[in-house]
C-alpha positions as CSV (number, residue, x, y, z in Angstrom):
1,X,-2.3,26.2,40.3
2,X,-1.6,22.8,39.0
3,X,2.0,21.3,38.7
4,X,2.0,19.4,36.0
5,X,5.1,16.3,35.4
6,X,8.1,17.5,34.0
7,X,7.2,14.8,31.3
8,X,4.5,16.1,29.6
9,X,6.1,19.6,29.0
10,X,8.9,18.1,26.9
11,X,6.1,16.8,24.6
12,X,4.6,18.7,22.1
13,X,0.7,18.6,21.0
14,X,0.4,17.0,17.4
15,X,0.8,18.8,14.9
16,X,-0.5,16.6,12.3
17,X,-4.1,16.5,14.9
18,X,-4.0,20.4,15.4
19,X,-4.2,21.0,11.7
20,X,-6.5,18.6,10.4
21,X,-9.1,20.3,13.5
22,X,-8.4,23.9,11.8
23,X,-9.3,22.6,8.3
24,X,-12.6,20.6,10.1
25,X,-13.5,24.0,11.8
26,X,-13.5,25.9,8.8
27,X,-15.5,23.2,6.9
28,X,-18.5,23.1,9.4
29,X,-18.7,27.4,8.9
30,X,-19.2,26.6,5.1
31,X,-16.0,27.1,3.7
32,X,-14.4,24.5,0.8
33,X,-11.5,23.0,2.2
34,X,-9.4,20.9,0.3
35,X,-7.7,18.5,3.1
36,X,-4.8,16.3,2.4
37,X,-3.5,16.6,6.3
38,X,-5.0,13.0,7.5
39,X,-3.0,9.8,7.5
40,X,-6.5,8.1,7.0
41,X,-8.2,6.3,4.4
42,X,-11.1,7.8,3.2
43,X,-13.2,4.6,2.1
44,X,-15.8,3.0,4.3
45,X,-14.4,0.1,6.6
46,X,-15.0,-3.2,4.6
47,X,-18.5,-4.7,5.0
48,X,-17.6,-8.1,5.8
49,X,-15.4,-6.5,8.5
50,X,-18.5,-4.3,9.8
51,X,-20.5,-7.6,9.9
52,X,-18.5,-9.9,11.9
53,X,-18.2,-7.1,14.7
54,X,-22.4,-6.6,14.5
55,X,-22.4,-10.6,14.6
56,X,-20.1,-10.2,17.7
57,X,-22.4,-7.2,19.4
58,X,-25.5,-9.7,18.9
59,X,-23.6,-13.1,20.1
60,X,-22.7,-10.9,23.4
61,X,-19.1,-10.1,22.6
62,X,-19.6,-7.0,25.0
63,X,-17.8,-7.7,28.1
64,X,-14.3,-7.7,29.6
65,X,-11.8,-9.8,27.5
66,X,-8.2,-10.6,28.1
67,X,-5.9,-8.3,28.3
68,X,-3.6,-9.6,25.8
69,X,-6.5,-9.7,23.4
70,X,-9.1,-12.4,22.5
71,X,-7.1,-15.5,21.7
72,X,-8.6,-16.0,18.4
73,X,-7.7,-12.7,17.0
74,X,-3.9,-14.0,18.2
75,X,-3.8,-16.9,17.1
76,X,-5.0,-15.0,13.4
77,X,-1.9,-12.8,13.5
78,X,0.7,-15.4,14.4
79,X,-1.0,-17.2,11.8
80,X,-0.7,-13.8,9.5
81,X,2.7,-13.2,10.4
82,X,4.3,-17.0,9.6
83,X,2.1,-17.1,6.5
84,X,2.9,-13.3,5.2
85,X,5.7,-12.1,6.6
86,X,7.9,-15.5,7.1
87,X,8.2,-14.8,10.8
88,X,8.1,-17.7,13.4
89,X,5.6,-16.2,15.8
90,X,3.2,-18.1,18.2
91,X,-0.5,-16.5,19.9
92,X,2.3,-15.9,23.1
93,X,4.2,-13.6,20.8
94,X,1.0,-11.3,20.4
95,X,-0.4,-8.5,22.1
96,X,-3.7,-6.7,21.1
97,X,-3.1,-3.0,21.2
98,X,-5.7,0.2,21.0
99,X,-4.1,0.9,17.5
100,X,-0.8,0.4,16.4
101,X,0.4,3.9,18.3
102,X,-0.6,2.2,21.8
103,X,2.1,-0.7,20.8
104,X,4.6,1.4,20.3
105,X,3.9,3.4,23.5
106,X,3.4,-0.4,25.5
107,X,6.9,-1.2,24.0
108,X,8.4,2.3,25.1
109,X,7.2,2.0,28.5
110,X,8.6,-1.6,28.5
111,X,11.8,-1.5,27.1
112,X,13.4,2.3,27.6
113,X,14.7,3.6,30.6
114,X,16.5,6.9,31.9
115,X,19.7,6.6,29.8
116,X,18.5,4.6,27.0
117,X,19.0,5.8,23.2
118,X,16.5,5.1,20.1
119,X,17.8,6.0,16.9
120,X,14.9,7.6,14.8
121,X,15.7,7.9,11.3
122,X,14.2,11.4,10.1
123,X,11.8,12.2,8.5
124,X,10.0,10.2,11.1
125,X,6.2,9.5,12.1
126,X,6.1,12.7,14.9
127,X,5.6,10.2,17.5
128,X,8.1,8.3,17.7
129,X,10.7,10.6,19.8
130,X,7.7,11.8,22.0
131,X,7.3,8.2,22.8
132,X,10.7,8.0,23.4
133,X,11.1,11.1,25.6
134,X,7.9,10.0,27.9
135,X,9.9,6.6,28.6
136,X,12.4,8.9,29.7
137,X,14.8,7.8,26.6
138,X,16.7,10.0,24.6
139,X,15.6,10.1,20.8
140,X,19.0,10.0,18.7
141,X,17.4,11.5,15.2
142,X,19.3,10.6,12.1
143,X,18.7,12.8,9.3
144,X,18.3,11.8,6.0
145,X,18.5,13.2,2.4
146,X,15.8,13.0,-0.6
147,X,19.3,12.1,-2.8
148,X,18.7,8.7,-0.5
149,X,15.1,8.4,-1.0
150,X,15.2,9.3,2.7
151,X,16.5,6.5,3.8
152,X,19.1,5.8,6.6
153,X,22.2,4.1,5.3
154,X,24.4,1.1,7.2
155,X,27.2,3.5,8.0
156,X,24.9,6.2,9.1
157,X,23.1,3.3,11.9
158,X,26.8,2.6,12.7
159,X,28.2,6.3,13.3
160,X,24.7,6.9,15.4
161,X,25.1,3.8,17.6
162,X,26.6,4.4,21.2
163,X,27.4,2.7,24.4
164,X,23.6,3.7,25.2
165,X,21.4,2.6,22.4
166,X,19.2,0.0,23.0
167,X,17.0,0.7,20.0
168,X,16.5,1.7,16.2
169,X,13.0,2.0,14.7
170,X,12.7,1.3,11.5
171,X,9.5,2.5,9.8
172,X,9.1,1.0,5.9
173,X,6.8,1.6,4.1
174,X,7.0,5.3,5.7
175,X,5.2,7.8,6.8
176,X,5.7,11.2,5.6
177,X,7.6,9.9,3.0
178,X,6.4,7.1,1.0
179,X,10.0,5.2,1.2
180,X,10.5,1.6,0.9
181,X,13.7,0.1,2.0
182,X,14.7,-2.7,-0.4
183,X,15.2,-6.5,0.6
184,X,19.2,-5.8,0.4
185,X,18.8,-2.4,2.1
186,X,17.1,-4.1,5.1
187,X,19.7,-7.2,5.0
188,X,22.7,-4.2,5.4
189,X,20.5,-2.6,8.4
190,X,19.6,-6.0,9.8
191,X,23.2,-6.5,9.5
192,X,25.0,-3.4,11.7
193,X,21.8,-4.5,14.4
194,X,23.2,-8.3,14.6
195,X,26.8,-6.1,14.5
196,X,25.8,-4.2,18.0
197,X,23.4,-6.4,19.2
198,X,20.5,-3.5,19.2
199,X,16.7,-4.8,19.2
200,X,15.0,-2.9,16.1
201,X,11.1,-2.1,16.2
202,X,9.9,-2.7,12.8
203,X,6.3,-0.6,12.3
204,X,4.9,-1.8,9.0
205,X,1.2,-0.4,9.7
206,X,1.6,0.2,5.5
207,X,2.9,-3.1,4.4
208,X,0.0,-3.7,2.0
209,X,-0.3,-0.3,0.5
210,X,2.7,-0.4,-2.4
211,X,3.6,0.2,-5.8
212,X,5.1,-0.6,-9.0
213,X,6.5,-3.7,-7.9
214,X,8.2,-2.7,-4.9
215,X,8.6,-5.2,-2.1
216,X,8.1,-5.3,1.8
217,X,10.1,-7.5,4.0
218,X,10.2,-7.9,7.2
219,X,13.6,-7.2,8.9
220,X,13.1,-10.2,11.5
221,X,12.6,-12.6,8.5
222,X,16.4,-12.7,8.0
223,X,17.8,-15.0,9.9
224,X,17.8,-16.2,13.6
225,X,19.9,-13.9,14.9
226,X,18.4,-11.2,13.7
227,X,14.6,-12.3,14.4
228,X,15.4,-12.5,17.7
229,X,16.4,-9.3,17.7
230,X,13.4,-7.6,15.8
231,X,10.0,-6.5,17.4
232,X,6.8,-6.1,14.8
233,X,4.3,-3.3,15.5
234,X,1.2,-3.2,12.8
235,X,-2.7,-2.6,12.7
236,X,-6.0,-2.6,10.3
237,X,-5.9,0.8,10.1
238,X,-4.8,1.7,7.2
239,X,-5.0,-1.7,5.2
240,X,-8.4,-2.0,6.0
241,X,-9.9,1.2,7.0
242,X,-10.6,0.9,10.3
243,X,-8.7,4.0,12.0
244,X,-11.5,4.3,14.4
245,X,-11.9,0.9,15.3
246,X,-8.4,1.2,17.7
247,X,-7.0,-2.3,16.9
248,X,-3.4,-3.1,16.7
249,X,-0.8,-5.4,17.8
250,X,3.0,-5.8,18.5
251,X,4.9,-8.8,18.0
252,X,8.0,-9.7,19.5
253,X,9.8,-12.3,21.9
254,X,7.9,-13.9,25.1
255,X,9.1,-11.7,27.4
256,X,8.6,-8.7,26.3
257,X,5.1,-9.4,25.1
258,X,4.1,-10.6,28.9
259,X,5.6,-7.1,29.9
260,X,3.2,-5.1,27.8
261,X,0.4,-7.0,28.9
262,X,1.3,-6.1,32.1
263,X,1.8,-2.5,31.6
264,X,-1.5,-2.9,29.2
265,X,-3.9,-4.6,32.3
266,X,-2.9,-1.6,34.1
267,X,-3.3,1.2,31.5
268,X,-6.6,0.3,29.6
269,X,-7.0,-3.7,29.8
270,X,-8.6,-5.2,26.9
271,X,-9.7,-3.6,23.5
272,X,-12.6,-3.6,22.3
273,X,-14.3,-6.8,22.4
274,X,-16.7,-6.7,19.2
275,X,-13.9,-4.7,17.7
276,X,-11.4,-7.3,17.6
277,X,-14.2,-9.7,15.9
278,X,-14.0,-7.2,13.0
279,X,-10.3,-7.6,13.1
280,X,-10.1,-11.8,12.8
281,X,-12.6,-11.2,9.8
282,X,-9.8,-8.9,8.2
283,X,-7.3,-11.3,8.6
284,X,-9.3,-14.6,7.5
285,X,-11.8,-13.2,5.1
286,X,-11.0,-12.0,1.3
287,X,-8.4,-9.6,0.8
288,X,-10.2,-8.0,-2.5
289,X,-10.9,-5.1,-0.2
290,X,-7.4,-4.3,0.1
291,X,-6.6,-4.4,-3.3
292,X,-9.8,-2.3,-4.4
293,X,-8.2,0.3,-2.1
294,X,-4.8,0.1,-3.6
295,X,-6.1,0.7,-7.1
296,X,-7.9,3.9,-5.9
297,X,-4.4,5.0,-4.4
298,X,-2.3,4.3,-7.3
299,X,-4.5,6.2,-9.1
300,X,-4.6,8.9,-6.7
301,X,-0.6,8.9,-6.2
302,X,-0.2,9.1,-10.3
303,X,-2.4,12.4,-10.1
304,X,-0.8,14.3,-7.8
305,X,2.7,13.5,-8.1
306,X,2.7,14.7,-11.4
307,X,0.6,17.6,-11.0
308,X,3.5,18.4,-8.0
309,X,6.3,17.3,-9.7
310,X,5.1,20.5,-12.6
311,X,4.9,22.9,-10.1
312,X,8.2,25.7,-10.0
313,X,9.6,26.3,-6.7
314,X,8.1,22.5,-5.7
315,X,10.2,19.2,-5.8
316,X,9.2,15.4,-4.8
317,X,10.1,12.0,-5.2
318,X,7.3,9.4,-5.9
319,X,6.7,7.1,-3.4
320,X,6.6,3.8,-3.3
321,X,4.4,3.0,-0.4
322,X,1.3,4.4,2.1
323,X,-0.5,7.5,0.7
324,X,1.8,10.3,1.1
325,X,3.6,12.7,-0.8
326,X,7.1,14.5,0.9
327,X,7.1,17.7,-1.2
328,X,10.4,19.6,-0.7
329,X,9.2,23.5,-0.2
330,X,12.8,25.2,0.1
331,X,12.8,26.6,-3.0
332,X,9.8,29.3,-1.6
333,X,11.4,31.1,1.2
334,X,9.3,29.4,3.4
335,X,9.6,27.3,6.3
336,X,7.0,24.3,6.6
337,X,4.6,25.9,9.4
338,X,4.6,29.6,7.6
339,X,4.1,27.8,4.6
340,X,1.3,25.6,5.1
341,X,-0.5,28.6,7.2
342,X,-0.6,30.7,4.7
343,X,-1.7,28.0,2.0
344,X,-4.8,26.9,4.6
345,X,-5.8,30.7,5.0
346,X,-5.2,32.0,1.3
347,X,-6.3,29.2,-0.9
348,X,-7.7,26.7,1.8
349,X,-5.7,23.7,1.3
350,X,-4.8,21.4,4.4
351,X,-1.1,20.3,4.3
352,X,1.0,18.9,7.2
353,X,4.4,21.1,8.1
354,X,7.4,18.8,7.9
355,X,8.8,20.1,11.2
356,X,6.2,17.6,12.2
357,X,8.6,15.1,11.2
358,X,11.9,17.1,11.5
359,X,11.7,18.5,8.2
360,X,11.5,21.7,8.2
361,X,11.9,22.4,4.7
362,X,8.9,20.2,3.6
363,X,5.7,19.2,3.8
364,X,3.1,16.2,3.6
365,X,0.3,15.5,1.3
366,X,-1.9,12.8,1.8
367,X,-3.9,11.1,-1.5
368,X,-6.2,9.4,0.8
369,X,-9.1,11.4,-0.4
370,X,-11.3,11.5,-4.1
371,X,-9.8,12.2,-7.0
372,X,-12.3,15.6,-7.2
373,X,-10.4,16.8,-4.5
374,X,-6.8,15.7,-5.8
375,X,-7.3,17.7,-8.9
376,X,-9.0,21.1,-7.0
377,X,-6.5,21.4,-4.3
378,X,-3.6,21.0,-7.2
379,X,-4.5,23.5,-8.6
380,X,-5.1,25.9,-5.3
381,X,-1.6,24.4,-4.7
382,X,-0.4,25.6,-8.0
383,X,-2.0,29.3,-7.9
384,X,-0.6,29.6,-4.3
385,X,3.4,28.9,-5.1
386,X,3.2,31.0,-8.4
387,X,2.4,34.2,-6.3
């Protein structure tokens, strides 16, 4: 019999991954499915995107590339970073990643030892403390309140920190919940961070995707002191549609980015060639793709909120940002994983538990799907909590 690492039994499988399988099971023996478990975009990838990587398959963009990532496509997001995001970053502040969850685990593996904390606001993205716990770090989780819009205040940052912590992840827009910190919440994070001099990983894969006039900054765009201390993890997946294609980055000081290159030409080298030619067209090309996508989600997001917000025994706040809605199910009897069993096997709707994200008492929709969907599993949704 195998012994396996201590590591990988104190990691659990995704859940989010396990669940959208079950609902993709039961779709290919026939059966209507109404799926709002995936954090992915259901549009097409852009075609100006799709024809820049062809142009790159045909110009013999095929073979091994740096393992840091093809210099143009860095030299794009420095460029996309100073113009958008008002953050002083050079081509040697960039690494390409396989997706924006392979920088975070580079930056793990690079930064957290045997000892280290990471405060983890929750509800979190699952993967963060998994992350954490394979680096052999301790997650600290902070747990947060729908009265806050789920959001982790200064004092709570300051009552969390320890002798230990080396890290707080700070994830706006947010997945499961939709939340968007505010330019003066972020200044009185960025703030307690310069206090303790912590670094702070900033994932804004969702920066693009928000709503009614609510704003995204970027932490690091402060100040000096506290851009120095502030690391930038991002992708095209969900901006652009290209979950499949695997390309993200992480941005951050010299250093650190020549240590996840190092960890990176040892793990899996360079990404996809041809793949990062798709991403250099994202970047440079017209944004009108991005915007024709938002407008489907507002849309989307109007629909089901309020169709939620109707329901008895259901409660949630509208977001402000990605495609998710964080629907508080307390009021059933039901914890998150009984509850969204028995939704997939009696009215076949696809939800994500919110012990998932440490919620236990909620769940997570996702509106990136059609409209025709929205409206059908609503009203499954509706039928199933009035029983």
């Amino acid at each position: 019999m195998i012994k396996l690492a201590t590591r990988v039994g104190k990691v659990p499988p995704s859940i989010t991954l396990a669940i959208a399988a079950k609902a993709k099971a039961m779709k290919t023996q026939g059966i209507d499915v109404c799926s709002f478990s995936a954090g992915e975009p259901d549009f097409d990838t852009p075609q100006h995107i799709k024809d820049a990587a062809k142009l790159a398959l045909d110009s013999g963009k095929t073979k091994y590339g740096a393992a840091s990532g093809e210099p143009k496509l860095r030299e794009a997001i420095a460029k996309k970073l100073r113009n958008d995001n008002n953050l002083n970053y050079g081509p040697e502040n960039v690494i390409v990643s396989n997706g924006g969850k392979h920088s975070l685990f580079n930056l793990m593996l690079a930064l957290i030892e045997t000892g280290d904390e990471v405060i983890i606001p929750a509800p979190y993205w699952l993967s963060y403390p998994e992350m954490v716990k394979l680096a052999a770090g301790t997650p600290v989780i902070v747990e947060t309140t729908a009265e806050t819009e789920y959001k982790i205040t200064p004092q709570q940052l300051r009552e969390a920190i320890t002798p230990n912590t080396k890290l707080f992840v700070l994830n706006s827009p947010s997945n499961p919940t939709g939340t968007v910190y505010t330019p003066d919440e972020i200044k009185a994070l960025a703030e307690v961070i310069i206090d303790h001099d912590l670094l702070v990983v900033s994932d804004e894969i969702y920066e693009k995707i928000l709503y009614d006039g609510a704003e995204h900054i970027s932490i690091g765009a402060l100040g000096e002191e506290i851009f120095k201390r502030t690391i930038i993890s991002n992708g095209f997946a969900k901006s652009y549609s290209m979950t499949g294609w695997r390309v993200g980055y992480l941005a951050g000081p010299t250093e650190l980015i020549k240590a996840t290159s190092i960890i990176q030409s040892h793990s899996t080298s360079n990404v996809c060639t041809f793949a990062q030619y798709g991403a250099i067209a994202a970047l440079e090309d017209s944004q009108d793709c991005v915007q024709e996508m938002l407008t489907a989600f507002t849309q989307r997001r109007r629909v089901m909120v309020d169709r939620i917000q109707a329901m008895s025994k259901l409660s949630c706040s509208t977001p402000m940002g990605a495609f998710y809605v964080f629907v508080d199910i307390s009021q059933t009897g039901m914890k998150s994983l009984e509850f969204s069993d028995a939704l997939l096997e009696a009215e076949k709707v696809a939800v994500i538990p919110g012990i998932a994200f440490g919620a236990d008492d909620c769940i997570r929709l996702s509106y990136a799907t059609d409209l025709g969907t929205i409206e059908k599993g609503m009203a499954r949704l509706e039928k199933f909590v009035k029983v």
